[in-house]
N, CA, C and O atoms as a MOPAC input file, in Angstrom:
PM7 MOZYME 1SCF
protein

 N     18.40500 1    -9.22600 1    -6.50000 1
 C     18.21000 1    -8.48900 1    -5.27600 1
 C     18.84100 1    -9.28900 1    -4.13900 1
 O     18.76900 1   -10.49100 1    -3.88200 1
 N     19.25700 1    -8.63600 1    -3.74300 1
 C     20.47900 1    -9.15700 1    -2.13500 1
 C     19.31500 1    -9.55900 1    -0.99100 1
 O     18.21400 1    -9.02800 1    -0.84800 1
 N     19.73000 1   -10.34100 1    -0.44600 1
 C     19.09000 1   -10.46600 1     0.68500 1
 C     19.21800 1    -8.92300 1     2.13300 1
 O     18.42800 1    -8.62500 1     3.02800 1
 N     20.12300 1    -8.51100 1     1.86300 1
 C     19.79100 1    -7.57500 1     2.98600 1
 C     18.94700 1    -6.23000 1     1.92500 1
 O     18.21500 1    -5.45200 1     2.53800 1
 N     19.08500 1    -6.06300 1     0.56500 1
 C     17.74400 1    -5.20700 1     0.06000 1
 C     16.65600 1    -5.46600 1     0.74900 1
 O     16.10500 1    -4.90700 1     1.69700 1
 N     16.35200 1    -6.75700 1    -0.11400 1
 C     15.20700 1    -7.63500 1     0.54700 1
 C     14.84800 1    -7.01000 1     1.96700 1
 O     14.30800 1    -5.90800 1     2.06100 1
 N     15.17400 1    -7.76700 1     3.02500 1
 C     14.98800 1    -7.45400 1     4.38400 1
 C     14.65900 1    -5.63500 1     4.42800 1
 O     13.57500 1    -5.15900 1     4.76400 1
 N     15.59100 1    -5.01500 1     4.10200 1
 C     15.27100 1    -3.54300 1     4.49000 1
 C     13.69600 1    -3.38300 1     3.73900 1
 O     12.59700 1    -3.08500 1     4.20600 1
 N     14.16400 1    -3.73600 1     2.34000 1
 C     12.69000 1    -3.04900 1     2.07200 1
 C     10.89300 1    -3.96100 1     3.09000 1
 O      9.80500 1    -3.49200 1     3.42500 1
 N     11.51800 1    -5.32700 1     3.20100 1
 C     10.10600 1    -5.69800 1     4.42100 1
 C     10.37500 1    -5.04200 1     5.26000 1
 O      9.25300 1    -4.83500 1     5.72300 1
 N     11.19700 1    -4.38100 1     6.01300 1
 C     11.56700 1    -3.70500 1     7.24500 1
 C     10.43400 1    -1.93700 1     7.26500 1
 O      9.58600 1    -1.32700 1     7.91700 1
 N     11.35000 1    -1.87500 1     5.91600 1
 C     10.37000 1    -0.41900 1     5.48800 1
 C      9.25700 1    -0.64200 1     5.80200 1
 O      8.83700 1    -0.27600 1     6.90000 1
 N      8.38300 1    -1.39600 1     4.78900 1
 C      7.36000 1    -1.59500 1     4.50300 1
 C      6.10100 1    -1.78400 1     5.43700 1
 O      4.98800 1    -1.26200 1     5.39300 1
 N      6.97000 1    -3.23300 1     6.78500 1
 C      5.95800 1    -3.34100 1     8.21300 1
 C      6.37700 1    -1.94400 1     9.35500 1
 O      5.62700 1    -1.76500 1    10.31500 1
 N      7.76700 1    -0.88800 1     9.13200 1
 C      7.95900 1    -0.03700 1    10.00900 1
 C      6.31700 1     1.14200 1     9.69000 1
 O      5.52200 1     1.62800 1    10.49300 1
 N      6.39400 1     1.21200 1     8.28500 1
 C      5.51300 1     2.33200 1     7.67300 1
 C      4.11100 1     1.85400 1     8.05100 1
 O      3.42600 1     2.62300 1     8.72500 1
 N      3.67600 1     0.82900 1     7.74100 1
 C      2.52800 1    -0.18900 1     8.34800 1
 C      2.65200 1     0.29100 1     9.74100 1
 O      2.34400 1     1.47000 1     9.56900 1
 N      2.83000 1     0.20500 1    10.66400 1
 C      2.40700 1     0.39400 1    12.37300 1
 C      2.71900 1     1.37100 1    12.69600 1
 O      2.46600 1     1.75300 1    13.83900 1
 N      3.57000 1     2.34800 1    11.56400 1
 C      3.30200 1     3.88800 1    12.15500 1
 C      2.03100 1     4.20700 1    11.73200 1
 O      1.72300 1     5.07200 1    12.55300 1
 N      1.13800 1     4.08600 1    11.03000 1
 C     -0.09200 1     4.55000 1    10.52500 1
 C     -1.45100 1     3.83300 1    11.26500 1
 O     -2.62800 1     4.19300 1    11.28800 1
 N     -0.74800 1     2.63700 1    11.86900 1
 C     -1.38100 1     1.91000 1    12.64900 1
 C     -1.43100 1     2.74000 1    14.13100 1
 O     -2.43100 1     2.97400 1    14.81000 1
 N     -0.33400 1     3.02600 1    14.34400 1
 C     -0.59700 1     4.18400 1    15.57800 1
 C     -0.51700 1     5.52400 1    15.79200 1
 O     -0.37200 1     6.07100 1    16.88500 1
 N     -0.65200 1     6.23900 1    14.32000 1
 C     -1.72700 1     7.35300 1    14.42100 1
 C     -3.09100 1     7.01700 1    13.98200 1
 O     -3.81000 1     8.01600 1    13.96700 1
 N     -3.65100 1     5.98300 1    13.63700 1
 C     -5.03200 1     5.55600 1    13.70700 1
 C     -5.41900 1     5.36400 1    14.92800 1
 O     -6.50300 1     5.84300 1    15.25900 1
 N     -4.54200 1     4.53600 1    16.00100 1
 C     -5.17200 1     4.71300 1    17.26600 1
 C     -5.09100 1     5.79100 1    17.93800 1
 O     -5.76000 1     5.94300 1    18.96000 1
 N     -4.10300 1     6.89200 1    17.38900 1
 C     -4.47700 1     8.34900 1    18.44000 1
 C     -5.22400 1     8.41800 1    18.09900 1
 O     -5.94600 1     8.03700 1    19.02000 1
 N     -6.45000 1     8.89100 1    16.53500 1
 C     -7.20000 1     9.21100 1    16.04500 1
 C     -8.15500 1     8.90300 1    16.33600 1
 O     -9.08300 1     9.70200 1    16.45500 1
 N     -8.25700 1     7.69900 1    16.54100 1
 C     -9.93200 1     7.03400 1    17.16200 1
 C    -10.67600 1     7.40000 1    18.38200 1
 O    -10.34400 1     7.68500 1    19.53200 1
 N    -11.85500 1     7.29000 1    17.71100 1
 C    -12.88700 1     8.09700 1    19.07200 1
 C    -12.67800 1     7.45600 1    20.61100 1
 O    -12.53500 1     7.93700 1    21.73500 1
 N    -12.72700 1     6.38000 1    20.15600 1
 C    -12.33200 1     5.58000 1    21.55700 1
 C    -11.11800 1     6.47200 1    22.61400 1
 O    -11.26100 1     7.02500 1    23.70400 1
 N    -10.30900 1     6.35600 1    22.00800 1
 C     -8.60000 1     6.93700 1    22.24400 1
 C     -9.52000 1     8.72600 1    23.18000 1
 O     -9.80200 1     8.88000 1    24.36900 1
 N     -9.65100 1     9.38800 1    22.38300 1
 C    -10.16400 1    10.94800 1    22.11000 1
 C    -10.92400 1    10.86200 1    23.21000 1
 O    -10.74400 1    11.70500 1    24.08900 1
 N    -11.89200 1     9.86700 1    23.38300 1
 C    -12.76600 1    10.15500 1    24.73500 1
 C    -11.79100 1     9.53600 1    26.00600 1
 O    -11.89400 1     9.76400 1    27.21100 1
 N    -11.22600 1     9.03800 1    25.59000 1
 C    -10.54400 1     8.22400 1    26.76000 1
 C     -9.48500 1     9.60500 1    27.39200 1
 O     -9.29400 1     9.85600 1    28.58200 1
 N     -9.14400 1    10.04900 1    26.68500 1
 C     -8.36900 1    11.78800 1    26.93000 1
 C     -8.82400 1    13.06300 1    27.61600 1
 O     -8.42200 1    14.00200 1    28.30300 1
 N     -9.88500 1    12.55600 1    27.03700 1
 C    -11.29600 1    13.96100 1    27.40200 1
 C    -11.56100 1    13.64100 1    29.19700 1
 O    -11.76800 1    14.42900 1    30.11900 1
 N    -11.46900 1    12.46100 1    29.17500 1
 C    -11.97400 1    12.38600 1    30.55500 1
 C    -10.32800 1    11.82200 1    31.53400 1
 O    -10.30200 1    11.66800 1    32.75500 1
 N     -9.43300 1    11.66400 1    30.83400 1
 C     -8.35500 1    11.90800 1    31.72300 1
 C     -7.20100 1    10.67700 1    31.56500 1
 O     -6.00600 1    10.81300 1    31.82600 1
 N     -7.62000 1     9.88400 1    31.25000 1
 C     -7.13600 1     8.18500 1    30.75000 1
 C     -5.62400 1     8.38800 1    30.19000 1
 O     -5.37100 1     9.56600 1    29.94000 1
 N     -4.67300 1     7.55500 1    29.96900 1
 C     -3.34700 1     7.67200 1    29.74800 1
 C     -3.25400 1     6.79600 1    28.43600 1
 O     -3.67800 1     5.66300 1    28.66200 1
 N     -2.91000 1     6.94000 1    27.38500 1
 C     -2.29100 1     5.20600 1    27.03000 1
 C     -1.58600 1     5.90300 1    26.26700 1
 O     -1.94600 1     7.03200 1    25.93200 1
 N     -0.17300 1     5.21800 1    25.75600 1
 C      0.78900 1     5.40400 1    25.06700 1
 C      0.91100 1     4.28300 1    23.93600 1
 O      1.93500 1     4.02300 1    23.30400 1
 N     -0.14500 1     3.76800 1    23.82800 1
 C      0.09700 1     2.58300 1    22.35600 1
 C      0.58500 1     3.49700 1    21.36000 1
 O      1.72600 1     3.54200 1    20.90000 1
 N     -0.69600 1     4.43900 1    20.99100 1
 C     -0.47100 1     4.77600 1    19.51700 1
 C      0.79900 1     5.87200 1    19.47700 1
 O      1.44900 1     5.84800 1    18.43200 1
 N      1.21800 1     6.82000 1    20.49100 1
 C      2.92800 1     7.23400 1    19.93900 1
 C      4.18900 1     6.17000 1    20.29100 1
 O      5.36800 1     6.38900 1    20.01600 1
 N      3.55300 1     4.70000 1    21.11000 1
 C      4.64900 1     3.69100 1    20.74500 1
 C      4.59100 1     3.61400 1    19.76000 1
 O      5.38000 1     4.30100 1    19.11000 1
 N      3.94200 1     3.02300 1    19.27200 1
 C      3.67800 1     2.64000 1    17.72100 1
 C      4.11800 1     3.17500 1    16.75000 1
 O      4.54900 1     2.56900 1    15.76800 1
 N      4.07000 1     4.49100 1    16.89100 1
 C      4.35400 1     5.62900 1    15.86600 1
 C      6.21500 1     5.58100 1    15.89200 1
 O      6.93700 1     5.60000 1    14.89500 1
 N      6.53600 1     5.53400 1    16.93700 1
 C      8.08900 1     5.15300 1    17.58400 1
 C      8.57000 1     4.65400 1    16.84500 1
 O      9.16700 1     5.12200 1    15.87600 1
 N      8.36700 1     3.27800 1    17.23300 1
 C      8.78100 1     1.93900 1    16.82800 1
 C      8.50800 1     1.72700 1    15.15600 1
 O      9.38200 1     1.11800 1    14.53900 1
 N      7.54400 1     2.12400 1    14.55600 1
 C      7.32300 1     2.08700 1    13.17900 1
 C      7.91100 1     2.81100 1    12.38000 1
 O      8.09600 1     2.42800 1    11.22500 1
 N      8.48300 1     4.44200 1    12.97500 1
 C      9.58000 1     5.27100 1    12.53400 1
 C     11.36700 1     4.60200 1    12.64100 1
 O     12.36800 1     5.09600 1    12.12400 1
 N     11.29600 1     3.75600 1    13.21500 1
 C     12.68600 1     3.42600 1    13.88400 1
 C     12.58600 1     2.34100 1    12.63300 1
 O     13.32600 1     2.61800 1    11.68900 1
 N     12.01400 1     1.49600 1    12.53100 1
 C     12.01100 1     0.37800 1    11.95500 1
 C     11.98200 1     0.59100 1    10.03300 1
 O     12.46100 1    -0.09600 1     9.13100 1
 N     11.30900 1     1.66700 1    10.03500 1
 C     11.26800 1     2.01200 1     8.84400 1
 C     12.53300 1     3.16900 1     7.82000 1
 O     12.72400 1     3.24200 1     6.60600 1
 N     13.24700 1     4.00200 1     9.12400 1
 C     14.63800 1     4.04800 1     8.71700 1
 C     15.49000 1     3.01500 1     8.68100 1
 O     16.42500 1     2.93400 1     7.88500 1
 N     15.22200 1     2.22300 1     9.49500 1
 C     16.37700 1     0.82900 1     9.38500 1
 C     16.15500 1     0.37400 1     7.96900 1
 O     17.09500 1    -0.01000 1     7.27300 1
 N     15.02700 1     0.41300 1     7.58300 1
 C     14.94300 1    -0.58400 1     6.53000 1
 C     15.12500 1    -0.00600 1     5.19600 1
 O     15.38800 1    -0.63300 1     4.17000 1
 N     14.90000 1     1.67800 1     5.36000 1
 C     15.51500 1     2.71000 1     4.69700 1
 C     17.14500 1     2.42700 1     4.41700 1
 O     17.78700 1     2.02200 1     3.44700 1
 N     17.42900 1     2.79800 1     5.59900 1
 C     19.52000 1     2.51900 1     5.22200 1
 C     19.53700 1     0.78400 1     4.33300 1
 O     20.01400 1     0.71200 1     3.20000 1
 N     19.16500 1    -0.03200 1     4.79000 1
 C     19.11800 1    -1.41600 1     4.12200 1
 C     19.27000 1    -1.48100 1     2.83800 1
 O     20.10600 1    -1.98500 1     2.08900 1
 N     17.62800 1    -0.45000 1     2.62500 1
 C     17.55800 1    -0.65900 1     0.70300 1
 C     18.13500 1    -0.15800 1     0.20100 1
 O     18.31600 1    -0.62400 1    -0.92400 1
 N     18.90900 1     1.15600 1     0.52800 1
 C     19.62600 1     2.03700 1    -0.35200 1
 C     21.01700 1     2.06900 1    -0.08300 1
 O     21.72600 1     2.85700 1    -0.70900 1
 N     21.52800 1     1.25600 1     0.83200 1
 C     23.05800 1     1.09300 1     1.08700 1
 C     23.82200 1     0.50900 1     0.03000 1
 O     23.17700 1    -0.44900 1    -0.39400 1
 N     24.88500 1     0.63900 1    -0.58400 1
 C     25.91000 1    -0.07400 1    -1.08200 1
 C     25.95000 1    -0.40600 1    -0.86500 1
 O     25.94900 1    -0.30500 1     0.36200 1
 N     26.13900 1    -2.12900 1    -1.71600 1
 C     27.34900 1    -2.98400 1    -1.08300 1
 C     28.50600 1    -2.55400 1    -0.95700 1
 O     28.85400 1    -1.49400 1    -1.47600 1
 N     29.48800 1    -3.48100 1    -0.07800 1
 C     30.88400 1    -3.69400 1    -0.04200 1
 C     31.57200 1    -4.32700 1    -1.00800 1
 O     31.10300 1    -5.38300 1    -1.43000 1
 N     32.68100 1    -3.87700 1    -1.49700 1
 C     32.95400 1    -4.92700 1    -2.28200 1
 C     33.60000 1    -6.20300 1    -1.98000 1
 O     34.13400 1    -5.99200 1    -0.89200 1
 N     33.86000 1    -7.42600 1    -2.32800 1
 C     34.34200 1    -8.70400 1    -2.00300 1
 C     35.82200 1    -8.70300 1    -1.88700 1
 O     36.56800 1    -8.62800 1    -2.86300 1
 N     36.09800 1    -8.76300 1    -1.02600 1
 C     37.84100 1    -8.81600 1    -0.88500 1
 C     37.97900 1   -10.41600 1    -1.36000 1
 O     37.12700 1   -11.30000 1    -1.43900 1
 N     39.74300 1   -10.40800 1    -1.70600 1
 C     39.50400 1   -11.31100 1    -2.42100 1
 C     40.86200 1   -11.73800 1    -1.04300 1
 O     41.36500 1   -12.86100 1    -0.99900 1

């Protein structure tokens, strides 16, 4: 396994990790009341963002061809 497999698939792996991490914080009661009464926060669709972004990156990584070696 190549080192840039490698990398994509940890890439996948922590992108998929903190997207679920921030639809758990939309989800939480905390979050829900904090809405109800008018409150702002944007953690959990950062999160969701950033964990989608990170987890195609690491998508193209694992499944890319190599190049071949010029000689």
């Amino acid at each position: 396994m190549s080192g840039k497999t490698a990398g994509g698939l940890v890439l996948l792996v922590v992108g998929i990790g903190i997207a679920l991490w921030g639809i758990n914080v939309m989800n939480s009661f905390g979050q829900r009341l904090a809405r109800e009464i008018g409150m702002q926060d944007n953690t959990g669709p950062l999160a969701i963002g950033v964990g989608a972004v990170l987890a195609l990156i690491g998508l193209v990584l694992t499944v890319s061809k190599r190049s071949p070696a010029k000689s």
